[in-house]
N, C-alpha and C positions, 0 to 999 in steps of 0.2 A: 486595199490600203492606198490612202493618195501617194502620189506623185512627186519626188525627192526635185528641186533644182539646184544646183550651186550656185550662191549670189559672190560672185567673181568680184565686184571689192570687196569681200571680206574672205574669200579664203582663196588657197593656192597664193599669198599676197608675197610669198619668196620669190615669185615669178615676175618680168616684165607683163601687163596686162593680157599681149594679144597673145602669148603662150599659155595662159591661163585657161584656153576653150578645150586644148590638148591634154590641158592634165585632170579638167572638169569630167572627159570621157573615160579617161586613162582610169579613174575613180570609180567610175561605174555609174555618172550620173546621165541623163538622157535629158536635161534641161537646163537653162539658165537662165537664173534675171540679173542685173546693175542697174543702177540707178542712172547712170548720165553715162548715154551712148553717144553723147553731139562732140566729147572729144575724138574719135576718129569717122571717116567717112564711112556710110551707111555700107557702101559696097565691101567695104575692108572686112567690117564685123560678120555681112552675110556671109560671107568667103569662109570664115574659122568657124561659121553654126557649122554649115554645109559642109566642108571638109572632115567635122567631126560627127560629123550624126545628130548634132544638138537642136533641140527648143531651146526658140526665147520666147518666154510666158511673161516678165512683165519687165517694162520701164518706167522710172520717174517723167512728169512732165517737164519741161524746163524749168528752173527753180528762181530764174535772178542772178543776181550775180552771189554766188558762194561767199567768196572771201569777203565782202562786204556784210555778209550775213545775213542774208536770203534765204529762207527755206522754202519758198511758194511764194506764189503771187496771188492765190484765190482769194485770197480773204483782205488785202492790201486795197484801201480804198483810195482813191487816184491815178491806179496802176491798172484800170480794169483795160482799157486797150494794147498796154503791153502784153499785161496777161491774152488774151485774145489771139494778138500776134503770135504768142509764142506757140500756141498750138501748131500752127501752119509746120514749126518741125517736128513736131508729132505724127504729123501726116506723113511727112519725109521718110522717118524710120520707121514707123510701125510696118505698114505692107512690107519697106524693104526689108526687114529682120522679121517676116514673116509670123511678126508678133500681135495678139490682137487685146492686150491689157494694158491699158497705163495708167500709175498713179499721178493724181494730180493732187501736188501740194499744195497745202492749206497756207502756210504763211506764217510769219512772225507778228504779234501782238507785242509794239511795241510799246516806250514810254508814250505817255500822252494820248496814246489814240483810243477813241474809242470802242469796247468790246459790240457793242450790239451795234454797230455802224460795221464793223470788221463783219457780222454774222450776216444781217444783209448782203452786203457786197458778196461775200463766199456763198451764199444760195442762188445769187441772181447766174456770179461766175462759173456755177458747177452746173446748172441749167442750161446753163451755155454753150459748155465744155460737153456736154453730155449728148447734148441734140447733133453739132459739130461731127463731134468725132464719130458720131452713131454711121453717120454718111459715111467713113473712111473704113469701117467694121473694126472697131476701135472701142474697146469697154473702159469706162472710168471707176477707179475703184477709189477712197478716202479711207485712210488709215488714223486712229487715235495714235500720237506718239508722246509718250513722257517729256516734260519739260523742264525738270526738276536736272537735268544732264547734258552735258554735251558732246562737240568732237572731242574722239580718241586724238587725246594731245600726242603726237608724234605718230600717229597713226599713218597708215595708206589714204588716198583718199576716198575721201565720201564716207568713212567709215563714222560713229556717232555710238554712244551709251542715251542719245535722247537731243531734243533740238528745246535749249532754252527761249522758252517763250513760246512755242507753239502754238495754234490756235485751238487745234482740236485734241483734247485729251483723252478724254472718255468714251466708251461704246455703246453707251446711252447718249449722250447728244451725238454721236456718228449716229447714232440709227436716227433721234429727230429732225436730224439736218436731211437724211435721204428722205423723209417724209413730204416737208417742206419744199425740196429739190424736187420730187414725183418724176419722177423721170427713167423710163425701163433699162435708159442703159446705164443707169449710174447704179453701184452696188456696194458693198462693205470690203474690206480687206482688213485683217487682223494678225497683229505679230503680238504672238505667245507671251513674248519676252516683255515687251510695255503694256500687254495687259496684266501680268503678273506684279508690274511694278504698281501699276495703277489702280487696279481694283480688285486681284484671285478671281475667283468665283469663275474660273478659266473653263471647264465643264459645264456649267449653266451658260455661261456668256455665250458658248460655242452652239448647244441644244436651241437656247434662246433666237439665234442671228443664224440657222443654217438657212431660210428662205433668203436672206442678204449676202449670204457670204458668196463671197469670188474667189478670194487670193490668203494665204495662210503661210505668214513667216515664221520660225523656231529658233532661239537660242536659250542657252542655260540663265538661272538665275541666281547666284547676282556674276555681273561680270560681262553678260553676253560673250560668255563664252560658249565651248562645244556643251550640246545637248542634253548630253550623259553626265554631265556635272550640274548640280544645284539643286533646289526644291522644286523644282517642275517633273512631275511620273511621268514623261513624255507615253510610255508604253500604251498607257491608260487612254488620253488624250488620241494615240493613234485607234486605237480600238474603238472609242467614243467615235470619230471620223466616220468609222464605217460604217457605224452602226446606225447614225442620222443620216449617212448619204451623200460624203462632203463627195465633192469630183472634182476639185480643182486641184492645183498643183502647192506643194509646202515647198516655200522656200530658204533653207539652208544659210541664216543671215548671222553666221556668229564670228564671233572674233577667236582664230586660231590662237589654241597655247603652246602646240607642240612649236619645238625648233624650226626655223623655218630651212627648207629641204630636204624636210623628212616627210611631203608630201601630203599638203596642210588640209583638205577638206574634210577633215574630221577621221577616217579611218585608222590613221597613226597616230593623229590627237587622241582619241577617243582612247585606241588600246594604250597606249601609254598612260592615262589617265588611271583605269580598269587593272593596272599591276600593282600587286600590294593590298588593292582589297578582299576584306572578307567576304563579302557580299557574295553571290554565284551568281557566274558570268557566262554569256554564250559565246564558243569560240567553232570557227569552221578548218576543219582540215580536210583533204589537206589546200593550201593556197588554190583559189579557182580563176584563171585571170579570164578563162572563155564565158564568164557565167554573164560578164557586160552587165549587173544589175536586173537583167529580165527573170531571173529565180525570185524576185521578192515579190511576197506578198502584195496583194492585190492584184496581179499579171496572170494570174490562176495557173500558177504554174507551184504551188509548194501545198502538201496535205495539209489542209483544215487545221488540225492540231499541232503544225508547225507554225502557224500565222501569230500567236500572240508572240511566242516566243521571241521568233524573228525580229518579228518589229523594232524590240529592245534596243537589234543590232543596226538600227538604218540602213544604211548602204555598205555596212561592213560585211558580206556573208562571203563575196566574189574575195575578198583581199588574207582571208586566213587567219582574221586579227581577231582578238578579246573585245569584249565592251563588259560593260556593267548591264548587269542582268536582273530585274528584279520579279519576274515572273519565279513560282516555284513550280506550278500545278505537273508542268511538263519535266520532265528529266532523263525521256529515255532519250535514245539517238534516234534522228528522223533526218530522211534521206531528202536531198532538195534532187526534183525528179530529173527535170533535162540534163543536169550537168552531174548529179550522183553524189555531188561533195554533203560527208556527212557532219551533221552539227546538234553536239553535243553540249549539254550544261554540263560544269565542272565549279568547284569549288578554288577561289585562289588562297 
């Protein structure tokens, strides 16, 4: 099973940011990505990986100025040596946060400008970006994001339902543009969530793109919210993962619903979510706080015939909590080996 990360703007967001890495582990996750690490210094962020045991698996490249409404500079014709420039803090923090992925934004298409002038310039700039960073051991990934949406108005920051005007929408031209790009270290990145708004076909697209794929983000549909809510079978999607071979890390990018200080990266979202339904649900007892997430699935640590089941629960097995469960095939109790806590389907 891949690899869980917390994307620290979007959850634990009841917290000041650098308390955030403490309750990422507290949860049971063993990685993180954020999008814009250049507001505090590189040394700081190292300090709260290291202190807590954590991976950082990816960052945004520098994006422009935000509040001006920048999402990327790749595709921004005029702006190719800003863009360029801004790489050089990529260099900054990748090695030091001991990260070797970063997304590079595509950019805003705005009034007036031209689309196939914008696509030039973002093939020339990702060729670029790609050779560049290769020197640094530094992977570039491009992500399709919906455009039809934007920032979470009153939100935390960086947070987003989608970047109005975006360049790159689709996972068909992300795949033409890597073509075009030919370049071994540039590669795909796909979040669950803007492909579902964008085109379904979420299993084929995934079957289709594992030779491309890098980086895999998850949130429910509609809402971006927690996982276990909406039209997405995540369960399914995790099992699909294995079955093609995925090996990189799923990033955990959704917008908490539970109350915020009840411990927001989805395990208290989640069970709260999961009470009141009819549906059968897997719950672990009793509470396991030593299980630290190494009992789940794909760590080769839970019998065979516990792996779909699990799945269901992400990172909930360690915390004691319900989720929504829509596996039936399994129902007896099955033991999670190292730490013994047993988990059970039940009916709510």
């Amino acid at each position: 099973m891949p690899r869980f990360a917390a994307n620290l703007h979007y959850l634990f967001t009841e917290l000041p940011f650098l308390d955030r890495f403490a309750a990422a582990a507290e949860a049971g996750f063993q990685g993180v990505e954020f999008q814009v690490p250049y507001d505090y210094p590189p040394a700081e962020l190292r300090a709260r990986l290291d202190a807590h045991g954590l991976k950082m698996v990816l960052f945004d490249a520098p994006m422009g100025d935000w509040n001006a409404g920048d999402r990327g500079l790749a595709c921004v014709t005029g702006r190719e040596a800003e863009f360029k420039a801004s790489l050089e803090r990529v260099v900054e923090y990748g090695p030091a946060l001991g990260c070797d992925t970063v997304h590079v934004m595509a950019g805003v298409v705005g009034p007036g400008m031209d689309y196939a002038q914008c696509e030039r310039t973002y093939v020339e700039n990702l060729r670029y970006a790609a050779d560049f960073l290769q020197r640094h051991g530094l992977r570039v990934v491009i992500e399709p994001i919906n455009k039809a949406m934007g920032i979470v108005q009153g939100g935390p920051s960086y947070t987003t339902q989608g970047m109005h005007g975006y360049f790159l929408n689709h996972t068909a031209h992300a795949r033409a543009l890597l073509e075009r790009i030919n370049h071994p270290n540039a590669s795909l990145h796909l979040d669950c969530y803007h492909m579902q708004l964008l085109e379904g076909r979420l299993a084929d697209t995934l079957r289709e793109n594992i030779g491309l794929l890098h980086h895999i983000q998850i949130a429910g549909v509609p809402g971006r919210h927690e996982p276990d809510v909406g039209e997405i079978h995540y369960p399914f999607l995790f099992d699909l993962l294995d079955e093609i071979g995925y090996q990189g890390w799923i990033g955990c990018e959704y917008r908490q619903r539970a109350t915020p200080g009840t411990g927001s990266a989805g395990p208290r979202a989640m069970a709260s979510r999961a009470r009141g339904s009819s549906r059968r649900a897997w719950k672990s007892s009793p509470p396991n706080s030593a299980c630290r997430h190494r009992c789940l699935p794909g760590q080769g640590k839970l019998s065979a015939s516990a792996r779909r089941a699990v799945t269901a629960a992400l990172l909930l097995h360690r915390s004691g909590l319900r989720v929504i469960h829509r596996w039936t095939a399994v129902a007896r109790r099955l033991p999670c080996r190292p730490c013994g806590a047993q988990i059970s389907m039940s009916s709510n």
